[in-house]
C-alpha positions in Angstrom: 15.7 -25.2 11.2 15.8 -21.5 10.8 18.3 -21.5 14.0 20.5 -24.0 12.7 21.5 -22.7 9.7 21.9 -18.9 11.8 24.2 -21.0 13.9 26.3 -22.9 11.1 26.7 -19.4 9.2 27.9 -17.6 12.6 30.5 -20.6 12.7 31.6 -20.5 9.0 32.2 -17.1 9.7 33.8 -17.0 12.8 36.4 -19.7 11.4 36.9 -18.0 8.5 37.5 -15.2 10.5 40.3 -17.3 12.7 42.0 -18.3 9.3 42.1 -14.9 8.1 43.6 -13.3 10.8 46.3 -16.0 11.5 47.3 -15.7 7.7 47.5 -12.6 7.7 50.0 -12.6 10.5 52.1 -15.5 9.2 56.0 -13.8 7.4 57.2 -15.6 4.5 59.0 -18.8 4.7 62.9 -18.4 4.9 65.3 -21.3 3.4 68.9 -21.8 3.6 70.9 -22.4 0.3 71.5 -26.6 -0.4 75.4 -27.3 -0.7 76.8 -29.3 -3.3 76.8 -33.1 -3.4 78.5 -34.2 -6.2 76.4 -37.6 -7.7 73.7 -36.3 -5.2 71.8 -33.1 -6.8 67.9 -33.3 -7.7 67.1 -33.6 -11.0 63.9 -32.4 -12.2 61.6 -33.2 -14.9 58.4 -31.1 -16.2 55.0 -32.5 -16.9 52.7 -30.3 -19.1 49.2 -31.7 -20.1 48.4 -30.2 -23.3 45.1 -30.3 -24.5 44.5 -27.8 -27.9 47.3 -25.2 -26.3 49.1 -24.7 -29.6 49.0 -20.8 -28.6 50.9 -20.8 -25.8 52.6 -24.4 -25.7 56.0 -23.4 -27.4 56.3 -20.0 -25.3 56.2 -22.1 -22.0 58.7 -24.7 -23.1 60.9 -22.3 -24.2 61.1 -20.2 -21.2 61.4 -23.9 -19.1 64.5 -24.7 -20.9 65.9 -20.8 -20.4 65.6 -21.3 -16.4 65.6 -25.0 -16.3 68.5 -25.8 -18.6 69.2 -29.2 -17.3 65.8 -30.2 -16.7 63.6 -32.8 -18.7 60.5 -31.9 -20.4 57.8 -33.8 -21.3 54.4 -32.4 -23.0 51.4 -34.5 -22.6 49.3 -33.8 -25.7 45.7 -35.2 -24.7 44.7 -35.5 -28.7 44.6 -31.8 -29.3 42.8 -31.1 -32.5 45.0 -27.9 -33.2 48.7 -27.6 -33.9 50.2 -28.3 -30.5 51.8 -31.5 -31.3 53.2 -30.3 -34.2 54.7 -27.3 -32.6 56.4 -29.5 -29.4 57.8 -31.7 -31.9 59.7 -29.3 -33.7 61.3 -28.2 -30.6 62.1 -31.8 -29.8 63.6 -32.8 -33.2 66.5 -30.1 -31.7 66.2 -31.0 -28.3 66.7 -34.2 -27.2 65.7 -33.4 -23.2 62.6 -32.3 -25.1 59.6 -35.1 -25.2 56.0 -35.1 -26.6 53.8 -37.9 -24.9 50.6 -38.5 -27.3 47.4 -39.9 -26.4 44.8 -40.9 -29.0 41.0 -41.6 -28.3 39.4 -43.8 -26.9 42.1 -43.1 -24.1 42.7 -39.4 -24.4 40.2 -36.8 -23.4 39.4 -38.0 -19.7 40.6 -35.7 -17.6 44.2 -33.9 -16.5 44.7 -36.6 -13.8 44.6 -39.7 -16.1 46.7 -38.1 -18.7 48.9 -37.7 -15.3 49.2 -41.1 -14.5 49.6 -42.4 -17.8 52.9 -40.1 -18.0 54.0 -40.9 -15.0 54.0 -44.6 -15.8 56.2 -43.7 -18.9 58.3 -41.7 -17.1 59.3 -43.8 -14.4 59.7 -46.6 -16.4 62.1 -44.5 -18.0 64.3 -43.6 -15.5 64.4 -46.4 -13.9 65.7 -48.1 -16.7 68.3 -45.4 -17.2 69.6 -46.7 -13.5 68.5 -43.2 -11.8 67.7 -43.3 -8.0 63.8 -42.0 -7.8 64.8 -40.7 -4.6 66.6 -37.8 -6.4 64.3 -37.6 -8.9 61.6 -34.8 -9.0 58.1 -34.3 -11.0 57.1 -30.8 -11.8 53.4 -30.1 -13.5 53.1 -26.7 -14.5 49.9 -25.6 -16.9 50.8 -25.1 -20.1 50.2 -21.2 -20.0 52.8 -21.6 -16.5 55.7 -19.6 -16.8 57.9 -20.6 -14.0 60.2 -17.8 -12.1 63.9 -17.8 -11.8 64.3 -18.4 -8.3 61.6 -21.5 -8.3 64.0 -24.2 -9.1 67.1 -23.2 -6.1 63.8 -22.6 -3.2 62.9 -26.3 -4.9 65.8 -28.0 -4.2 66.3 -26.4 -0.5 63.0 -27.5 0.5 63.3 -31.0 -1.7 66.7 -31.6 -0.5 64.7 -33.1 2.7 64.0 -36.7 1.9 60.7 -36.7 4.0 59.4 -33.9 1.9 57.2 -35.8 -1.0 55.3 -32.4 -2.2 55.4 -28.7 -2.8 53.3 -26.3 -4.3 54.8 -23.1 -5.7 52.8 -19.7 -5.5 50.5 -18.8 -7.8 51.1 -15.1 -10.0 48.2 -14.2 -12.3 49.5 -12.5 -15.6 47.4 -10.0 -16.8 46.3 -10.2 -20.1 44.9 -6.5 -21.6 43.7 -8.1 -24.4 39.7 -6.8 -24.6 38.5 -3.5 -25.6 35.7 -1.2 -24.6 33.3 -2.9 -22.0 35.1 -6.7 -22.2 38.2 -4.5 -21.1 37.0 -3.4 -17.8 35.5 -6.8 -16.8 38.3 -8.6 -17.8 41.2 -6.1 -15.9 38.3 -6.9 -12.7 38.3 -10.4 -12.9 42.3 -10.9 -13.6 43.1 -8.4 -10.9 40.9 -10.0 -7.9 41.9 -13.4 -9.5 45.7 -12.2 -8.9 44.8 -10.9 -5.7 42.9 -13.9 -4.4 45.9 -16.4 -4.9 48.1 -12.8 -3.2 45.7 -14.5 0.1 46.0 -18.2 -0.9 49.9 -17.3 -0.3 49.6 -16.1 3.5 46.9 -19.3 3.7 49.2 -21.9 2.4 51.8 -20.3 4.8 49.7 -20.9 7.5 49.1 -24.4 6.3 53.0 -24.9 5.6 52.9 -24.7 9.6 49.9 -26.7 10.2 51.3 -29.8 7.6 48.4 -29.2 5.3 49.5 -27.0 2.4 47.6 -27.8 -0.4 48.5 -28.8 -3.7 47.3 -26.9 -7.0 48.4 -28.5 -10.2 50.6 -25.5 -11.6 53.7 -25.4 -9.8 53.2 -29.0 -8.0 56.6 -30.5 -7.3 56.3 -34.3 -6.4 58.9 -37.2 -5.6 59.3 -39.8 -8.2 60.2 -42.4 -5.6 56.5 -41.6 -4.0 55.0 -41.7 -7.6 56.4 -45.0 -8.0 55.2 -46.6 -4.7 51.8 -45.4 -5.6 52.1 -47.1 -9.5 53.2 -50.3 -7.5 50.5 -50.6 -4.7 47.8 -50.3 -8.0 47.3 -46.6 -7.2 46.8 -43.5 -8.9 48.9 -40.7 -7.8 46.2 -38.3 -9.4 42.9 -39.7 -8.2 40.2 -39.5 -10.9 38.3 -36.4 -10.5 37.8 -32.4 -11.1 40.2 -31.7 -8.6 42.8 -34.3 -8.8 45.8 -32.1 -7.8 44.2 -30.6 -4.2 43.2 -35.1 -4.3 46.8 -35.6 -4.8 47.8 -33.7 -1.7 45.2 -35.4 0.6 46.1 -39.0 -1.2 49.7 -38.1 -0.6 48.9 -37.1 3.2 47.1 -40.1 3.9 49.3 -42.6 2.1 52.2 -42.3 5.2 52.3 -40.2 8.2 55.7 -39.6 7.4 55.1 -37.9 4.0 55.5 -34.0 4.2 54.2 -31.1 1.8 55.6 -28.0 2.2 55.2 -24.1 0.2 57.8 -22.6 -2.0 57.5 -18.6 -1.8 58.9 -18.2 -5.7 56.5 -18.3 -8.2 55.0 -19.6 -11.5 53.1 -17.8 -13.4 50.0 -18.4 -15.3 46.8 -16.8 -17.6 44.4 -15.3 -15.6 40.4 -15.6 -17.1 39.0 -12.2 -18.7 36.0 -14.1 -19.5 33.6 -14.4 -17.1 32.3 -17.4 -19.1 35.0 -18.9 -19.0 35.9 -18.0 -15.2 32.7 -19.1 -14.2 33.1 -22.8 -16.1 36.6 -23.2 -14.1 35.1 -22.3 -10.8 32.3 -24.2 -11.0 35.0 -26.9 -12.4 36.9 -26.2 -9.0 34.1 -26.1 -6.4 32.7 -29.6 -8.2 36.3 -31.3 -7.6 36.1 -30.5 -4.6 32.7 -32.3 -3.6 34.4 -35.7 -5.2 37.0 -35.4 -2.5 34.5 -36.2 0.6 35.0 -39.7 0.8 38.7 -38.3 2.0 37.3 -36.9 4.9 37.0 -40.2 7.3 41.0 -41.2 6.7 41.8 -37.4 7.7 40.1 -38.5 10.8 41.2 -42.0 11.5 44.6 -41.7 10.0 47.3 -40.1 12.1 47.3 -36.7 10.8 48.1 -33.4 12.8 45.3 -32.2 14.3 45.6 -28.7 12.6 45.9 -30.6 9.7 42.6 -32.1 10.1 40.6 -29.1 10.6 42.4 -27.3 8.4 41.5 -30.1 5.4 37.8 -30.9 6.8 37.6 -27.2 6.2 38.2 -27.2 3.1 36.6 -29.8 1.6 33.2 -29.0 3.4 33.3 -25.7 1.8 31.4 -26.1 -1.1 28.7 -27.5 0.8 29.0 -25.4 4.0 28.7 -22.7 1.5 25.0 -23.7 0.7 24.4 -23.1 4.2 24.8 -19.2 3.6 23.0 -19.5 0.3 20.4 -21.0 1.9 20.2 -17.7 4.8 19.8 -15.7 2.0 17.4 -17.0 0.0 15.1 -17.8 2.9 15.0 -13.9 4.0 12.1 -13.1 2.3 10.0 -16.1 3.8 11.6 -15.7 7.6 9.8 -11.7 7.2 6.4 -13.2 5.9 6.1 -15.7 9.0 7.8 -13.4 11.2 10.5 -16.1 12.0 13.9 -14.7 11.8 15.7 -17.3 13.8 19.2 -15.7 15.4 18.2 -12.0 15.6 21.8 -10.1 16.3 21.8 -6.6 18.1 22.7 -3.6 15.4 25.6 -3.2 17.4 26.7 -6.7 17.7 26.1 -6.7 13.5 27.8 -3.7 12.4 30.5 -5.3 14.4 30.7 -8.5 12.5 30.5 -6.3 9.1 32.8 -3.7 10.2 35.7 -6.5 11.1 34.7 -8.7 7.7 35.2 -5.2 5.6 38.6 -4.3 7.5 40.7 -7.4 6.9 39.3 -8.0 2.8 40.9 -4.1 2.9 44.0 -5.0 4.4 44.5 -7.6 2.0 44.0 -5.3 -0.6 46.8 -2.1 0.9 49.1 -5.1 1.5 48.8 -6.5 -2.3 48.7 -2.8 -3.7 51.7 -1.9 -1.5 54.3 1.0 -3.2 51.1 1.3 -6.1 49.2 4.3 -6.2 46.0 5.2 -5.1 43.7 4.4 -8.4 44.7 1.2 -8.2 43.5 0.6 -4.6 40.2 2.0 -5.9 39.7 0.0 -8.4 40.6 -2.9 -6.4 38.2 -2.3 -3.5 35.3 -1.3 -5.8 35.6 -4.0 -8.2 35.8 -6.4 -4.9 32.2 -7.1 -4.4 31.2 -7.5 -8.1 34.0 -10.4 -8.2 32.5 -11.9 -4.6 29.0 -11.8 -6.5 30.4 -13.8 -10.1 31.9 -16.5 -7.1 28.6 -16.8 -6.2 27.0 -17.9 -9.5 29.7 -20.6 -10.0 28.2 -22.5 -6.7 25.0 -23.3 -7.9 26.7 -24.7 -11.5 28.9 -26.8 -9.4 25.7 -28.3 -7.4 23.6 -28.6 -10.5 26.7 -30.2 -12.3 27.5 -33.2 -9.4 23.8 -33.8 -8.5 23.2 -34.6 -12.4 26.3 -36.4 -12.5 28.1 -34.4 -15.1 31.4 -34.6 -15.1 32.8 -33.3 -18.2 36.2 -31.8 -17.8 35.7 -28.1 -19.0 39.3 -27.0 -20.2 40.1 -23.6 -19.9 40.8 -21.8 -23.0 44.0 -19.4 -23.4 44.6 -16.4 -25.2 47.7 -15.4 -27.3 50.1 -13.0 -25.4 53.6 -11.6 -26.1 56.4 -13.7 -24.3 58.3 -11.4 -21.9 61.1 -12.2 -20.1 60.0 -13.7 -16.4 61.5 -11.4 -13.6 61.9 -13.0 -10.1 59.2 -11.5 -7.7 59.8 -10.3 -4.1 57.4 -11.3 -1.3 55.2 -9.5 0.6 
């Protein structure tokens, strides 16, 4: 027993390794400008659940109408107790391109991908009856702390302008907050810089993935087809499968739905609230790991559908991790008893191990130069010390996530924002 899980930790690592170094390597993805077609252009309209975000709700629909001038928005308020209805509505009554979509219990309250789908539905019907070709038509859910960047929407329509692209997801930018004092200061300026720096990696992954045919999709910033929203409302599906995780679900439903379906990654940005709480961070990790586990029952169609074979292992991956992860827990935690018996199972050479450290250290480190490129030194220190501590509060969301599925809670735990100053959004270079 002892030697299989030595042997399934070796291979976690040695593929994580593989899809670290081929990320790493990957340059950014370059697109050519669309020309015009008059009666042709995409037209895109914003979905933003809403659930109690009456702090930061008017901020992002104002800065969506700066950039997005011709865009619809709609706000999806989930039956917030607080003001946010109140507050889209007033932009509306001077905004006609401005909607607010209300939900009221017993139907509100059960989770970001029903309050989706029940949009969607409206939305369609909508344009449909307004004589508008779907085809052209795109969906854009973005948080409603996103703040989207001013090149997003032109990358959009270069990449959408393909009619077998269904799907995009937008790269994620963490904003710092600097809203704590004193001790809640430091841990908060930790968690929102490795949070930032962690989706600074998910950017040279989904790269990688945009080459494979597996990018993954990650609610803020998720561009979708209406004519592909509208085939799933017709065939009785949901576009945003009921669970934790419906938007990375969304991806895989999408994938498996048609072979000809194609996702691709936008290098422009949005923009959204990182967590200074490590309450709160833990909750939406746990949150994320637990979405993850309902998606399983995706993992036979990967196989017997006709998906790229990267694209398969690339997805297996990913949704075995939360529970190839317990295979590492579970080495650690039986380190103590392996010494008692004298049962160690895989015994490496010190060599072979500092090796396997020495390599693991190297390329989190050149993650961390390459993000903290043109910054000064302190802020590479603080990055690489603070590293570990943020690896460790990962850790602790695991076992919430197991505890929460094998009990079968499955409480959607919104994450709270915090007031901040609205700046203007600058566009962001690449690595």
């Amino acid at each position: 027993m002892l030697m299989f899980f030595d042997l399934a930790g070796l291979t976690l690592l040695a593929m994580s390794f593989v899809q670290t170094v081929l990320a790493a390597m990957m340059p950014a993805i370059r697109r050519g400008s669309v020309p015009g077609r008059p009666g042709q252009a995409l037209h895109f309209t914003f979905l933003i659940p809403a659930l109690n975000e009456g702090r930061v709700i008017g901020a992002t629909v104002a800065t969506l109408r700066s950039l997005a001038p011709d865009a619809h928005i709609a706000v999806i308020d989930d039956g917030s107790d607080d003001d946010t209805a109140a507050v889209v509505r007033a932009l509306s009554d001077h905004d006609a391109s401005i909607t607010l979509l209300r939900r009221f219990s017993p139907h509100a309250r059960q989770g970001k991908g029903q309050a989706l789908n029940w949009a969607a539905r409206s939305l369609l019907g909508d344009l449909q009856a307004a004589g508008r070709d779907l085809t052209r038509e795109i969906v854009v859910v973005v948080d409603a702390d996103g703040r989207i960047t001013p090149e997003l929407l032109d990358e959009a329509r270069a990449a959408m302008d393909d009619p077998l692209v269904a799907g995009a997801q937008a790269r994620v930018i963490i904003r710092p907050s600097g809203a704590r004092r004193g001790v809640g200061l430091v841990i908060g300026r930790v968690l929102e810089r490795q949070q930032d720096l962690e989706f600074f990696v998910i950017r040279s992954v989904q790269r990688l993935r945009h080459r494979w045919r597996s990018v993954g999709l990650c609610g803020n910033g998720q561009f979708m087809r209406a004519s592909y929203l509208h085939d799933q409302i017709t065939q009785g599906a949901a576009a945003w499968p009921d669970c934790l995780a419906e938007d990375f679900a969304s991806g895989l439903a999408m994938r498996l739905d048609a072979p000809r379906h194609r996702m691709v990654f936008l290098e422009a940005a949005v923009t959204q609230q990182g967590l200074p709480s490590l309450r709160r961070f833990l909750r939406q990790r746990a949150r994320w790991a637990q979405g993850t586990m309902q998606c399983l029952p995706y993992l036979p169609g990967l196989w017997s559908g006709r998906v790229a074979l990267g694209a398969r292992l690339d997805l297996s991956y990913a949704i075995l991790a939360p529970w190839l992860n317990a295979v590492i827990i579970l080495c650690l935690l039986t380190q103590p008893l392996r010494w008692l018996l004298d049962t160690r199972g895989i015994i490496l050479s010190p060599a072979l191990s500092l090796t396997i450290a020495v390599v693991n250290i190297g390329l989190q480190w050149q993650w961390v130069l390459r993000y903290h490129r043109g910054r000064g030194l302190g802020a590479v220190l603080f990055t690489l010390v603070s590293q570990p501590l943020y690896g460790f509060a990962l850790s602790l969301a695991l076992p919430l996530a197991y505890w929460n599925h094998f009990t079968g809670r499955r409480t959607w735990d919104k994450t709270a924002r915090h007031l901040e100053p609205v700046e203007p959004i600058q566009a962001v270079n690449g690595d």
